[in-house]
PASEBA-1860 file (N, C-alpha, C; in nm, 3 decimals):
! residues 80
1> XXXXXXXX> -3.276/13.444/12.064/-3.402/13.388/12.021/-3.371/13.262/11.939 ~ -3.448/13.143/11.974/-3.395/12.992/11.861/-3.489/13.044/11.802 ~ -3.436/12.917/11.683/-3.475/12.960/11.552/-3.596/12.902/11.575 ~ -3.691/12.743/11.646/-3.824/12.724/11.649/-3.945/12.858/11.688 ~ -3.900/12.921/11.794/-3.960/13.042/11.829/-4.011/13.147/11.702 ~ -3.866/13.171/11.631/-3.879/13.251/11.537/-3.920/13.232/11.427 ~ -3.926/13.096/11.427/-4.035/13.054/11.259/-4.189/13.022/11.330 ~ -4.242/13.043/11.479/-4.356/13.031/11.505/-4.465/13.113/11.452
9> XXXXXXXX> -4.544/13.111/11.407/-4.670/13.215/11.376/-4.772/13.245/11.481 ~ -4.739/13.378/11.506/-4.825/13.435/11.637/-4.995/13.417/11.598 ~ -5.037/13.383/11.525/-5.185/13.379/11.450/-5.236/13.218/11.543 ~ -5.157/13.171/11.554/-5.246/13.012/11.574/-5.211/12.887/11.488 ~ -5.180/12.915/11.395/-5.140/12.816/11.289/-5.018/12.799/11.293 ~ -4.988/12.669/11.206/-4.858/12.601/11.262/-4.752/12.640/11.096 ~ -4.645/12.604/11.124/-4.554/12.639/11.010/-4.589/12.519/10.940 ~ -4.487/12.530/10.814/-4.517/12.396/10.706/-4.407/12.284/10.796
17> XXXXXXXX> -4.312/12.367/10.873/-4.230/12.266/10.940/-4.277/12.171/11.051 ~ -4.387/12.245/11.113/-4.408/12.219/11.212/-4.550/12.101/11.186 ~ -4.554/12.154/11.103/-4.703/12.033/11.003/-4.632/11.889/10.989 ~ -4.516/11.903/10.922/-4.466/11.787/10.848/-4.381/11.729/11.014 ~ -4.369/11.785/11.082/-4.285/11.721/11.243/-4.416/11.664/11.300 ~ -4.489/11.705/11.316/-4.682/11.668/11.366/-4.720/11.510/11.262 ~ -4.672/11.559/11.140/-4.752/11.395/11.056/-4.599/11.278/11.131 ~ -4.515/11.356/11.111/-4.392/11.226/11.116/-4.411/11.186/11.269
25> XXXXXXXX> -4.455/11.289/11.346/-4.445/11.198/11.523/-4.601/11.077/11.494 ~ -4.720/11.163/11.483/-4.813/11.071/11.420/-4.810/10.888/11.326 ~ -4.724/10.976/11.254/-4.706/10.819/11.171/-4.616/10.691/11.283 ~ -4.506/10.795/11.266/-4.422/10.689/11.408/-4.498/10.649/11.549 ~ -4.588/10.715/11.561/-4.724/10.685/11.664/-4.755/10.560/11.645 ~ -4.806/10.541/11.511/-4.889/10.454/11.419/-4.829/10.321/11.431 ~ -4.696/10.361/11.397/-4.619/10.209/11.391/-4.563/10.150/11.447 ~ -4.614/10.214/11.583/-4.486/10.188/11.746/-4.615/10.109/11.814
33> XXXXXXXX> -4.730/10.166/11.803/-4.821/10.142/11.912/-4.916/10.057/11.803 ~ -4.968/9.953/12.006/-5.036/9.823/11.957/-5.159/9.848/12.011 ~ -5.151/9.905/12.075/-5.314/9.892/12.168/-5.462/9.856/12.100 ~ -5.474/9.874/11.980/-5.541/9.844/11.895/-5.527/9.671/11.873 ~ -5.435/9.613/11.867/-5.389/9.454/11.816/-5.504/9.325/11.917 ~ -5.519/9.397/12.027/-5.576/9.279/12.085/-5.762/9.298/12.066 ~ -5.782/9.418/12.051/-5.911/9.474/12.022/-5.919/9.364/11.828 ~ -5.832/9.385/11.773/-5.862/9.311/11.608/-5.845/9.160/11.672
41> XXXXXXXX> -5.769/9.115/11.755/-5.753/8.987/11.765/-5.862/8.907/11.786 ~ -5.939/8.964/11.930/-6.075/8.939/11.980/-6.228/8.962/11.866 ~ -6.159/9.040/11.752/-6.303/9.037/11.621/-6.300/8.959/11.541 ~ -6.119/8.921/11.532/-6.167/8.791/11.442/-6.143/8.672/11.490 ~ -6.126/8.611/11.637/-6.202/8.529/11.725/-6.349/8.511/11.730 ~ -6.385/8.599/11.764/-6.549/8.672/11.726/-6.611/8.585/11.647 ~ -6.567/8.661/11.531/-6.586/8.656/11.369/-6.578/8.479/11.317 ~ -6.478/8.381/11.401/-6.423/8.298/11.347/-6.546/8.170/11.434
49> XXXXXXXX> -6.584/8.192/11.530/-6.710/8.156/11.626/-6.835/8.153/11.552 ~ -6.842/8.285/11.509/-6.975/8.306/11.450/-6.994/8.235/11.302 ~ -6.885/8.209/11.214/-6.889/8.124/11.158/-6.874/8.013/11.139 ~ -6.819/7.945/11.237/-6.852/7.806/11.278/-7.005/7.753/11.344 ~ -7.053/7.871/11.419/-7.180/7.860/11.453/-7.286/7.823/11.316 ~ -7.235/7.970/11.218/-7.342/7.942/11.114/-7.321/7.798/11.041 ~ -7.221/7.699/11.004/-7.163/7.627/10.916/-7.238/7.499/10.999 ~ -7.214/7.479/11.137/-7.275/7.360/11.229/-7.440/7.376/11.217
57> XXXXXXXX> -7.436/7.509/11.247/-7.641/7.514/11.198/-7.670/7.461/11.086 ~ -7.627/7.514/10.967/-7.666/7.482/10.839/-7.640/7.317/10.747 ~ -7.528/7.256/10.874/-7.523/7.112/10.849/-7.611/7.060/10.938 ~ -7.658/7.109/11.028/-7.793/7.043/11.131/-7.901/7.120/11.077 ~ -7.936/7.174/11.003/-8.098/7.178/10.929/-8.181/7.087/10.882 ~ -8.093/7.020/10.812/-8.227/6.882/10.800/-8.255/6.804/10.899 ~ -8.128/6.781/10.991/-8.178/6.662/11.100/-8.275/6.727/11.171 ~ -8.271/6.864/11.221/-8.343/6.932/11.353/-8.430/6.935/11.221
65> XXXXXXXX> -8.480/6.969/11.104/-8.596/6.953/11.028/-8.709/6.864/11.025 ~ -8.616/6.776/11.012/-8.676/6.615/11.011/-8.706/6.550/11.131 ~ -8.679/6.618/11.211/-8.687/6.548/11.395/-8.810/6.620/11.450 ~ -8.810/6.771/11.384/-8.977/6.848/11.436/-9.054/6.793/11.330 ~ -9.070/6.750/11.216/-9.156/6.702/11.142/-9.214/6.602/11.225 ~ -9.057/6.493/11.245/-9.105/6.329/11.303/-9.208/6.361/11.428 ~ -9.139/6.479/11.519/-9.250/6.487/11.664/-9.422/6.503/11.601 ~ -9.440/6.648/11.500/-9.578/6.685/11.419/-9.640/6.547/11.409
73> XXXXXXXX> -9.580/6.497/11.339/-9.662/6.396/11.272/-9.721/6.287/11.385 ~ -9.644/6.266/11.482/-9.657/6.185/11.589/-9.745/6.222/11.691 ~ -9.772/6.374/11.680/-9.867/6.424/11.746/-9.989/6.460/11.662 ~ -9.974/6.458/11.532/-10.118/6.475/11.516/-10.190/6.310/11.471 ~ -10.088/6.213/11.454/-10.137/6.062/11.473/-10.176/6.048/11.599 ~ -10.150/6.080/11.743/-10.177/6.046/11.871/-10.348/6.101/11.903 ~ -10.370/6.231/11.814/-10.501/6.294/11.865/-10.606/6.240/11.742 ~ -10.562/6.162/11.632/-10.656/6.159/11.581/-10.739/5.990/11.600
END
């Protein structure tokens, strides 16, 4: 009989050895694998878009402000 067999618990539950072999394959999981890397790459691409979007809007607010005013005014001088 090896000795993993014989420190198994017939109940379902795992030994304290077998806990701490489970976190260490896990962690080394963690730090081997990327598959996650291109999923973060593409959010802060994303992320880096969407704030250039907001920064170009907020420096074009007054002109696009001042350009629907200029049309208003030009249209309510034309009907009156």
């Amino acid at each position: 009989m090896d000795a993993a067999f014989a420190s198994r618990k017939f109940d379902g539950t795992q030994t304290e050895r077998e806990k701490m072999k489970n976190i260490k394959q896990l962690l080394k999981n963690l730090m081997t694998e990327d598959s996650g890397q291109d999923l973060i790459e593409y959010a802060l691409v994303a992320a880096l878009v969407g704030l250039g979007a907001v920064a170009s809007i907020t420096a074009l607010k007054n002109s696009i402000s001042n350009t629907f005013n200029s049309v208003g005014s030009q249209l309510t001088n034309a009907t009156a």
